[in-house]
mmCIF file of the N, C-alpha and C atoms, coordinates in Angstrom:
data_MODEL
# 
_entry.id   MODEL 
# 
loop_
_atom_site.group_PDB 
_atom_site.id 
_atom_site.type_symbol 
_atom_site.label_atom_id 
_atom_site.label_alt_id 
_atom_site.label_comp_id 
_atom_site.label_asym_id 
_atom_site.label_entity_id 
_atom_site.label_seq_id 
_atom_site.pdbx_PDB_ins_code 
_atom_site.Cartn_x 
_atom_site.Cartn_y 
_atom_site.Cartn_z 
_atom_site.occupancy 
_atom_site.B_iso_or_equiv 
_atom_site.pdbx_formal_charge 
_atom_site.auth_seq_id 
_atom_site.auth_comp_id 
_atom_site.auth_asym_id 
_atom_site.auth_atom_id 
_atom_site.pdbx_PDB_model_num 
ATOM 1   N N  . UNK A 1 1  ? -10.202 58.361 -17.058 1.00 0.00 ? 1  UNK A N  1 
ATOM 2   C CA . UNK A 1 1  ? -10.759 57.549 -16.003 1.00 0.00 ? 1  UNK A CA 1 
ATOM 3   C C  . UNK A 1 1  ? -11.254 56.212 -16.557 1.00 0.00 ? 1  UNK A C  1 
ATOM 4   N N  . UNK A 1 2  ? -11.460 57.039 -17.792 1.00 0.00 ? 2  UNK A N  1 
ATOM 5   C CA . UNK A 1 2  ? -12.502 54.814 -17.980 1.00 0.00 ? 2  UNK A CA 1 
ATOM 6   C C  . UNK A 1 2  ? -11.103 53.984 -18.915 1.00 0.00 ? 2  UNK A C  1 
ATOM 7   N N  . UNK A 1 3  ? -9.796  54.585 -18.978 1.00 0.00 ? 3  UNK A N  1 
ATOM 8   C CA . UNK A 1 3  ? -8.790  53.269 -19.372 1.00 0.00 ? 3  UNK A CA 1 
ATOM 9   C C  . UNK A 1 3  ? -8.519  52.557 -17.539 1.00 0.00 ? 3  UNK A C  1 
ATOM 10  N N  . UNK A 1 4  ? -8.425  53.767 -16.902 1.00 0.00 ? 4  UNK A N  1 
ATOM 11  C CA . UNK A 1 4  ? -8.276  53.006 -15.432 1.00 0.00 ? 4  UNK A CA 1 
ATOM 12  C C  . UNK A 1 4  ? -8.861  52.120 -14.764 1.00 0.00 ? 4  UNK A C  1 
ATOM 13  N N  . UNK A 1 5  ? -10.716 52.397 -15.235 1.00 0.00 ? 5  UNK A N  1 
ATOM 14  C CA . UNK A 1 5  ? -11.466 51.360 -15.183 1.00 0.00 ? 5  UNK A CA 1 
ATOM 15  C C  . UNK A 1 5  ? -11.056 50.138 -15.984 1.00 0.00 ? 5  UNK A C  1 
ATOM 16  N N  . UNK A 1 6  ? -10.827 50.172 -17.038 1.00 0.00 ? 6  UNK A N  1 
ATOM 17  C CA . UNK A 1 6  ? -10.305 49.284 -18.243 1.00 0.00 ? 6  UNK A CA 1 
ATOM 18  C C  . UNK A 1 6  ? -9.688  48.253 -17.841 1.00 0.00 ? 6  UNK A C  1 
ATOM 19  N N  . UNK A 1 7  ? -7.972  48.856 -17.274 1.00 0.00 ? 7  UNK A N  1 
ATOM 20  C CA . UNK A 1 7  ? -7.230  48.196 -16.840 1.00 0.00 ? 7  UNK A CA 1 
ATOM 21  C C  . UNK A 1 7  ? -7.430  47.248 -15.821 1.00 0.00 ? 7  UNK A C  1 
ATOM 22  N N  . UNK A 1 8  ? -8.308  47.808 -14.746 1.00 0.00 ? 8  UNK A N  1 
ATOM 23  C CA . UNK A 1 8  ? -8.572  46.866 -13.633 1.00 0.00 ? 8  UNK A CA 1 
ATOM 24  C C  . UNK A 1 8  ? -9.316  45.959 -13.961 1.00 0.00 ? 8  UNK A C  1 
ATOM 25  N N  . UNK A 1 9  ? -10.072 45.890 -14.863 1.00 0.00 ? 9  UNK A N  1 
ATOM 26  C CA . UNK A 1 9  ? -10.780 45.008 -15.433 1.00 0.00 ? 9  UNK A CA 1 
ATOM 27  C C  . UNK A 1 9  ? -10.049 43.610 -16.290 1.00 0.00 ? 9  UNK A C  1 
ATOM 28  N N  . UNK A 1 10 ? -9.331  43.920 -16.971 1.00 0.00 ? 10 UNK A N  1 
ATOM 29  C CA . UNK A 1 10 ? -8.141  43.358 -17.846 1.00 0.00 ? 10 UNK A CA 1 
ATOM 30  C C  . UNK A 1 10 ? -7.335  42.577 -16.654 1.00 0.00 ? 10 UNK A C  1 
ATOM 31  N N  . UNK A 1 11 ? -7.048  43.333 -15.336 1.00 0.00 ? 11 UNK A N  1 
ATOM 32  C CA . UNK A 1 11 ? -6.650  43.017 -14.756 1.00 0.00 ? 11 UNK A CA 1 
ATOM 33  C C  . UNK A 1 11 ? -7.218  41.379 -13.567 1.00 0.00 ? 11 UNK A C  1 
ATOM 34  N N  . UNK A 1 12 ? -7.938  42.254 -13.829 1.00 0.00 ? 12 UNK A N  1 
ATOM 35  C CA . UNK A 1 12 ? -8.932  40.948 -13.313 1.00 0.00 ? 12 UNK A CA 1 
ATOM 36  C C  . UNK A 1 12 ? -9.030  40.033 -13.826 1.00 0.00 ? 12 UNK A C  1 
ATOM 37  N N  . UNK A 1 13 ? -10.036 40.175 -15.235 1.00 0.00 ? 13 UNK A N  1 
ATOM 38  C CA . UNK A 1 13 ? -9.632  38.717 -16.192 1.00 0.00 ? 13 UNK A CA 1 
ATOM 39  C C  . UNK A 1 13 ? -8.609  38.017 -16.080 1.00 0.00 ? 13 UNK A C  1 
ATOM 40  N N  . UNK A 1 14 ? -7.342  38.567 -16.159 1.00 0.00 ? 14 UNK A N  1 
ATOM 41  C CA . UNK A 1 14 ? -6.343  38.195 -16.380 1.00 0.00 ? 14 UNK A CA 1 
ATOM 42  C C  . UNK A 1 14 ? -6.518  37.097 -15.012 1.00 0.00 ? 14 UNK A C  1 
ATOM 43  N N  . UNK A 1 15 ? -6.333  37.717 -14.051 1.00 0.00 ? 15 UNK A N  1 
ATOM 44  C CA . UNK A 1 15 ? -5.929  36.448 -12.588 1.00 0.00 ? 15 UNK A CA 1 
ATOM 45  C C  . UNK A 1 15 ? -7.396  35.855 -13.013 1.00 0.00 ? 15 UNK A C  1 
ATOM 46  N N  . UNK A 1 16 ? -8.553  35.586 -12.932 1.00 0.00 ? 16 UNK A N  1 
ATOM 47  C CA . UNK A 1 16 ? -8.954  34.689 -12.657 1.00 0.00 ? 16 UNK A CA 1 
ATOM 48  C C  . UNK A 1 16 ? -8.841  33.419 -13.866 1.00 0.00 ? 16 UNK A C  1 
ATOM 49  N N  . UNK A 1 17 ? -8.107  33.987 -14.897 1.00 0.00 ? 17 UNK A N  1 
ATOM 50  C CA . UNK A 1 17 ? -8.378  33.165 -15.818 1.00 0.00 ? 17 UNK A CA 1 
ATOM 51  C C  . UNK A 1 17 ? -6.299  32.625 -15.875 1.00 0.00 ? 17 UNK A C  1 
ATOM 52  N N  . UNK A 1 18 ? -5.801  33.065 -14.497 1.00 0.00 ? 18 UNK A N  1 
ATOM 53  C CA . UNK A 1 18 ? -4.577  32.726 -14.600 1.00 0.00 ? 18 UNK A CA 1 
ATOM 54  C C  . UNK A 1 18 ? -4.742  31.226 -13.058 1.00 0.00 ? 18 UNK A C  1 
ATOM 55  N N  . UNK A 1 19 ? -5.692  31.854 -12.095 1.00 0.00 ? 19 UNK A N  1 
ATOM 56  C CA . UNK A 1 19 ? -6.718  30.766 -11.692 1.00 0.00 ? 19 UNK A CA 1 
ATOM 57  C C  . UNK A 1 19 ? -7.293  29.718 -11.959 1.00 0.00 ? 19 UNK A C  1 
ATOM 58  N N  . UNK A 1 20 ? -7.903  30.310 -12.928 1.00 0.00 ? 20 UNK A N  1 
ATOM 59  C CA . UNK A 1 20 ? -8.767  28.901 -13.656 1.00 0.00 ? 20 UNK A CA 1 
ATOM 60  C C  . UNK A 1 20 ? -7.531  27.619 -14.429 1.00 0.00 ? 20 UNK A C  1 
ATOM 61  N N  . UNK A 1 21 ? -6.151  28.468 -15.268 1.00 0.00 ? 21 UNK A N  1 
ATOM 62  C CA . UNK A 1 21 ? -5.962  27.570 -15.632 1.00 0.00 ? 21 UNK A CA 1 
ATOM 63  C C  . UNK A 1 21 ? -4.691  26.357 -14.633 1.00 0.00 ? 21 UNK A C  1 
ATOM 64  N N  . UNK A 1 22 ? -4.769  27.102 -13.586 1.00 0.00 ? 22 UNK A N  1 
ATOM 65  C CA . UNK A 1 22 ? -3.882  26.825 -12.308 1.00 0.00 ? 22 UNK A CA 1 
ATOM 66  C C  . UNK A 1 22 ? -4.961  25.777 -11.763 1.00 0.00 ? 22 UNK A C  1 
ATOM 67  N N  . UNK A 1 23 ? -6.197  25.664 -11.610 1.00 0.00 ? 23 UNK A N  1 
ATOM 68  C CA . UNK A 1 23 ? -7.416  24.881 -11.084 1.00 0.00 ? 23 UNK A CA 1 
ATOM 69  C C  . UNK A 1 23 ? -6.814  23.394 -12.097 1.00 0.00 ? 23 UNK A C  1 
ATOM 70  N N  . UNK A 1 24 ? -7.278  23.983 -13.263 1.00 0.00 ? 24 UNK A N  1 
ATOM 71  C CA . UNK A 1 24 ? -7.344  23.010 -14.269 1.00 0.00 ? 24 UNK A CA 1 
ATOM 72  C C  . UNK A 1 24 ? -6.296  22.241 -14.224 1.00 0.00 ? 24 UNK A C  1 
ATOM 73  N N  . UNK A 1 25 ? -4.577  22.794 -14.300 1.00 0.00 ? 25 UNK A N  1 
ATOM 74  C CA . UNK A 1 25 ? -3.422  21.924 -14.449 1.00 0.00 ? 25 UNK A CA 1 
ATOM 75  C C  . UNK A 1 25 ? -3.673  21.028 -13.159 1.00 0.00 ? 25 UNK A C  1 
ATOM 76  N N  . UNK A 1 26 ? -4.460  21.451 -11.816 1.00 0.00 ? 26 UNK A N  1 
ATOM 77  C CA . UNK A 1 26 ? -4.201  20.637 -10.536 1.00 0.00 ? 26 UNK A CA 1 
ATOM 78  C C  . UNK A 1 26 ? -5.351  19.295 -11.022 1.00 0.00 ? 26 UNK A C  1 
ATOM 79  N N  . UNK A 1 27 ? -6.093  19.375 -10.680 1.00 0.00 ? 27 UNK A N  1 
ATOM 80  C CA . UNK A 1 27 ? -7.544  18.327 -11.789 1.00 0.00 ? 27 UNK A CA 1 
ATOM 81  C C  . UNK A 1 27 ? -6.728  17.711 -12.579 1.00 0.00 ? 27 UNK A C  1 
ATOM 82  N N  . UNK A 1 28 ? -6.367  17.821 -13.688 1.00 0.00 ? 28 UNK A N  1 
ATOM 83  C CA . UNK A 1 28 ? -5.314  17.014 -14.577 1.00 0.00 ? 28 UNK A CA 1 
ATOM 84  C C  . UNK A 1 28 ? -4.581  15.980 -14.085 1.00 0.00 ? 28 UNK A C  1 
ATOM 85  N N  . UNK A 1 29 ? -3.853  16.912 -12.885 1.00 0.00 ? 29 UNK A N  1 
ATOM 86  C CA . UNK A 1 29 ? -2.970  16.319 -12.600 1.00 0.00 ? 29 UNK A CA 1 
ATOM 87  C C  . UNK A 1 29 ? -3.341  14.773 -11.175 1.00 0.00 ? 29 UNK A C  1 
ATOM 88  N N  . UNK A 1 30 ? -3.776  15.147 -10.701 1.00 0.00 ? 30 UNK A N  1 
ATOM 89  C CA . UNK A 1 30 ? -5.264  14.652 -9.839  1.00 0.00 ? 30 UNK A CA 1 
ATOM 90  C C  . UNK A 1 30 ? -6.023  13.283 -10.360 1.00 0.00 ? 30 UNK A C  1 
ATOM 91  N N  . UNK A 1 31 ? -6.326  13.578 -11.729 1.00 0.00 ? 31 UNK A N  1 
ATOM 92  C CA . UNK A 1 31 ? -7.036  12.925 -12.581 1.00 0.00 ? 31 UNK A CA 1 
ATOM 93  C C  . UNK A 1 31 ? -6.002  11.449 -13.041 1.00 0.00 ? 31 UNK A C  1 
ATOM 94  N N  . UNK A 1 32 ? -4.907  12.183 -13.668 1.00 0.00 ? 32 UNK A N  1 
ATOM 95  C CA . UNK A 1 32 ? -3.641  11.191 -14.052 1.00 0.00 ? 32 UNK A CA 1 
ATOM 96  C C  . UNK A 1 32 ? -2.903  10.337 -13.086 1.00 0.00 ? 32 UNK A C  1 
ATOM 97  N N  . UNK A 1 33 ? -3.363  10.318 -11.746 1.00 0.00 ? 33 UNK A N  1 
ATOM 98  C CA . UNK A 1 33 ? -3.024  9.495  -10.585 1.00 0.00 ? 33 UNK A CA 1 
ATOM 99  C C  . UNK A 1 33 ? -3.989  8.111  -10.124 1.00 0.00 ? 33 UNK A C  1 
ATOM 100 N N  . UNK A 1 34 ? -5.083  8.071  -10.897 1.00 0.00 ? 34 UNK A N  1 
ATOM 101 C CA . UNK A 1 34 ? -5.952  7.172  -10.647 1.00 0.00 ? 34 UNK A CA 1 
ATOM 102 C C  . UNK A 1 34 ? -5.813  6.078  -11.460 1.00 0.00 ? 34 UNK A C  1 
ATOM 103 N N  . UNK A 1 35 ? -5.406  5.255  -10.182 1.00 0.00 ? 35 UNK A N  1 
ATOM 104 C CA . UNK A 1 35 ? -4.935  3.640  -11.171 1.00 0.00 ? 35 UNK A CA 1 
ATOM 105 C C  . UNK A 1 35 ? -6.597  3.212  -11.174 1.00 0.00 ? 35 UNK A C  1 
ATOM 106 N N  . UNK A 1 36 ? -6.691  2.885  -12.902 1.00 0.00 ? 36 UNK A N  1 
ATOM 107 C CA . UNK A 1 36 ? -8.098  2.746  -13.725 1.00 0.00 ? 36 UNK A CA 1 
ATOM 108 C C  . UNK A 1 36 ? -7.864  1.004  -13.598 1.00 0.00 ? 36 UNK A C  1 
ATOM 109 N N  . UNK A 1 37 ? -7.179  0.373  -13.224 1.00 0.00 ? 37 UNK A N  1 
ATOM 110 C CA . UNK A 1 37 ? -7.264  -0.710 -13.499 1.00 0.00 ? 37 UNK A CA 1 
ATOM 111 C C  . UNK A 1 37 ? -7.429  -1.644 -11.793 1.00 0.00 ? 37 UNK A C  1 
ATOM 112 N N  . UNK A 1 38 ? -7.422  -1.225 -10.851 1.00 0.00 ? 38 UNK A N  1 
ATOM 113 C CA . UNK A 1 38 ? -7.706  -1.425 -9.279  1.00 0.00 ? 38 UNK A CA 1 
ATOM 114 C C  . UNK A 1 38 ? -9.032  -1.676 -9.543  1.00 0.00 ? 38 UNK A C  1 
ATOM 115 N N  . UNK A 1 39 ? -8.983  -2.726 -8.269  1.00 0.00 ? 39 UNK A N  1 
ATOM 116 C CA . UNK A 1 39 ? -10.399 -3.713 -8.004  1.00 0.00 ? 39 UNK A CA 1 
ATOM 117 C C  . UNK A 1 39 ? -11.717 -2.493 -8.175  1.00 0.00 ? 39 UNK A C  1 
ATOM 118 N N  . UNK A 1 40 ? -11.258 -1.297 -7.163  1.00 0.00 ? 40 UNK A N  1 
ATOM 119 C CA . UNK A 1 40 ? -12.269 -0.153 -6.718  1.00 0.00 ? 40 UNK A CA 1 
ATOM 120 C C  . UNK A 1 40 ? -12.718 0.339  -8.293  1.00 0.00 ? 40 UNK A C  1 
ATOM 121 N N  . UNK A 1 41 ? -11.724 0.463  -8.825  1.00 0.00 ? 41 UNK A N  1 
ATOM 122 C CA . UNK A 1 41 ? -11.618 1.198  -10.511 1.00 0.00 ? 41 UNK A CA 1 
ATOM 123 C C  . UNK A 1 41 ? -13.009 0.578  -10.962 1.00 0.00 ? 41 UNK A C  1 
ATOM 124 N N  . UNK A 1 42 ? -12.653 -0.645 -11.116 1.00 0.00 ? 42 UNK A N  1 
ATOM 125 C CA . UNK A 1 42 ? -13.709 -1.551 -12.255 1.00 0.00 ? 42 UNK A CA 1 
ATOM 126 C C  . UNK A 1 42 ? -15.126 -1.475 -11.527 1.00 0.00 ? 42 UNK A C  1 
ATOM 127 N N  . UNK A 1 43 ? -15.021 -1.758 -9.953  1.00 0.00 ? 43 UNK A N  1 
ATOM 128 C CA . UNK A 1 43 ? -16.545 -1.687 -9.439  1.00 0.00 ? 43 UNK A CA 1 
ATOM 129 C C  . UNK A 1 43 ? -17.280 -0.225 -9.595  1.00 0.00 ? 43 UNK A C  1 
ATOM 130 N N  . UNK A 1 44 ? -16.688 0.664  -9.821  1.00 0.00 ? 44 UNK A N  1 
ATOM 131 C CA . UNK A 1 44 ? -16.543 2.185  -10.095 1.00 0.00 ? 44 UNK A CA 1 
ATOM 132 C C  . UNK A 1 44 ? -17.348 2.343  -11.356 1.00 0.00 ? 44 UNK A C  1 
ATOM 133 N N  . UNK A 1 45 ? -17.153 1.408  -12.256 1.00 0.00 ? 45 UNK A N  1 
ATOM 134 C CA . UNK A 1 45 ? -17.322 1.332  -13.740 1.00 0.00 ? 45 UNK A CA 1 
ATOM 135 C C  . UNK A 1 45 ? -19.020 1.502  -13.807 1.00 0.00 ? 45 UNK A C  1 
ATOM 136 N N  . UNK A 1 46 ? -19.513 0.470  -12.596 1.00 0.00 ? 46 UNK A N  1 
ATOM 137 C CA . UNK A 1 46 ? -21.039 0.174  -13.236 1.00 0.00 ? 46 UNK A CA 1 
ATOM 138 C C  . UNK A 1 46 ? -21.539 0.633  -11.735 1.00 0.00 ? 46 UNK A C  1 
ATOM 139 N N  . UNK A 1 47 ? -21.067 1.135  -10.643 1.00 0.00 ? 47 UNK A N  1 
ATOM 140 C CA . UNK A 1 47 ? -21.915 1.681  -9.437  1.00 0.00 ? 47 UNK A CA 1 
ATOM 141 C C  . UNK A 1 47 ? -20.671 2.622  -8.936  1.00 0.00 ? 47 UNK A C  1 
ATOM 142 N N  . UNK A 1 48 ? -21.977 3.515  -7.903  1.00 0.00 ? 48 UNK A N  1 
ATOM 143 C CA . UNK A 1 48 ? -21.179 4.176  -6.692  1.00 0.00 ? 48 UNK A CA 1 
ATOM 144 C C  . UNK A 1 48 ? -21.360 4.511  -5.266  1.00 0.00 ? 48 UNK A C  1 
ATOM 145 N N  . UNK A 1 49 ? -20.829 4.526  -5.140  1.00 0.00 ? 49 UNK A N  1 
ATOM 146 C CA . UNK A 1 49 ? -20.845 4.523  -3.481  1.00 0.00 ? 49 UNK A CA 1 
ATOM 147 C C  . UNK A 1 49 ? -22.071 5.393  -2.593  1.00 0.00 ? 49 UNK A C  1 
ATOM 148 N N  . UNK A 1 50 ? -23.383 4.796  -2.526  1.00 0.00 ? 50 UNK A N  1 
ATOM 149 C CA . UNK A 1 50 ? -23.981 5.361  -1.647  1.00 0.00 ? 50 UNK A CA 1 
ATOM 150 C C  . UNK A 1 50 ? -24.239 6.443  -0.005  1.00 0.00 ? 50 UNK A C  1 
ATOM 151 N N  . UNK A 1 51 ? -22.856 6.469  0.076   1.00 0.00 ? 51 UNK A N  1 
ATOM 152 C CA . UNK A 1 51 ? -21.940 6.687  1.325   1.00 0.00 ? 51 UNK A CA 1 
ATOM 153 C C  . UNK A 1 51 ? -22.850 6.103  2.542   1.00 0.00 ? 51 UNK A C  1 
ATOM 154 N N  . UNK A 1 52 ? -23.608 5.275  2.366   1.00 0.00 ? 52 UNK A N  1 
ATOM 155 C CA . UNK A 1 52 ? -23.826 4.417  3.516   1.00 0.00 ? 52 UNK A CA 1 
ATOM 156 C C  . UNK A 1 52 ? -23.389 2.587  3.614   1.00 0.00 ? 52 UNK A C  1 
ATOM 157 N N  . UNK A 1 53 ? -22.503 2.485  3.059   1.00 0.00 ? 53 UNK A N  1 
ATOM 158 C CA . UNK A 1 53 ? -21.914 1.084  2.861   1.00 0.00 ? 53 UNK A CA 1 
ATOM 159 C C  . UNK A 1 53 ? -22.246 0.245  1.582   1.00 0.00 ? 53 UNK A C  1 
ATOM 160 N N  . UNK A 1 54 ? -23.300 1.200  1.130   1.00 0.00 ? 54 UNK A N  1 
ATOM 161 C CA . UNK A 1 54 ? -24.136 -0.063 -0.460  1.00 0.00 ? 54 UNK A CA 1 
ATOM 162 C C  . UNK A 1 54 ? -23.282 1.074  -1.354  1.00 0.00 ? 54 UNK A C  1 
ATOM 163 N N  . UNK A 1 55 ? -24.414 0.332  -2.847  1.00 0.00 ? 55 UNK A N  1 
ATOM 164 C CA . UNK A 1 55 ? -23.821 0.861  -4.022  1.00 0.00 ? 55 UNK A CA 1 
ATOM 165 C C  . UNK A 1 55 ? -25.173 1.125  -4.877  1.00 0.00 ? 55 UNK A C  1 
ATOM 166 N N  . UNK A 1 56 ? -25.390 2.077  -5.709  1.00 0.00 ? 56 UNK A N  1 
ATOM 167 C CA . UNK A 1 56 ? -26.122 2.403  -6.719  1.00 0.00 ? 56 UNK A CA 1 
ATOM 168 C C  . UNK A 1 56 ? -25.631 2.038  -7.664  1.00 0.00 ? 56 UNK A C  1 
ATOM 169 N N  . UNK A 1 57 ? -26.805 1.359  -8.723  1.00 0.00 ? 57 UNK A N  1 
ATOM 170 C CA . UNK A 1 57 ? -26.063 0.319  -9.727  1.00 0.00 ? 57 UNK A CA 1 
ATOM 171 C C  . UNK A 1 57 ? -26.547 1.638  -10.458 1.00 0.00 ? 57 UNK A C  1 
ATOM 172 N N  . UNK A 1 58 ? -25.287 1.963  -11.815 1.00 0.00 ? 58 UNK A N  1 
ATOM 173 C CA . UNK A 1 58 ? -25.649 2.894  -12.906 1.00 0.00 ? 58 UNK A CA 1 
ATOM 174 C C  . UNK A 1 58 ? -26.425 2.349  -13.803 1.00 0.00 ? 58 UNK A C  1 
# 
């Protein structure tokens, strides 16, 4: 009984950490689409967007 426990366990790890690295390749990929050099980019650099029209200076 406790390899059966075992397994499901193993089993588990396994997907979430087949998850996690499925999360991660999307982020990456996500990440590698952001043109760093756009007007938004550079103002990005030293503030951000308050979501009420201003900016917080970093």
């Amino acid at each position: 009984m406790c390899a059966w426990l075992g397994s499901i366990t193993v089993s588990a790890v396994s997907q979430e950490q087949s998850e996690a690295e499925s999360s991660l390749k999307d982020l990456v990929d996500v990440l590698q689409e952001i043109d760093t050099s756009s007007p938004m980019a550079k103002t990005n650099e030293q503030s951000i967007s308050d979501n009420n029209g201003g900016r917080i200076i970093l």
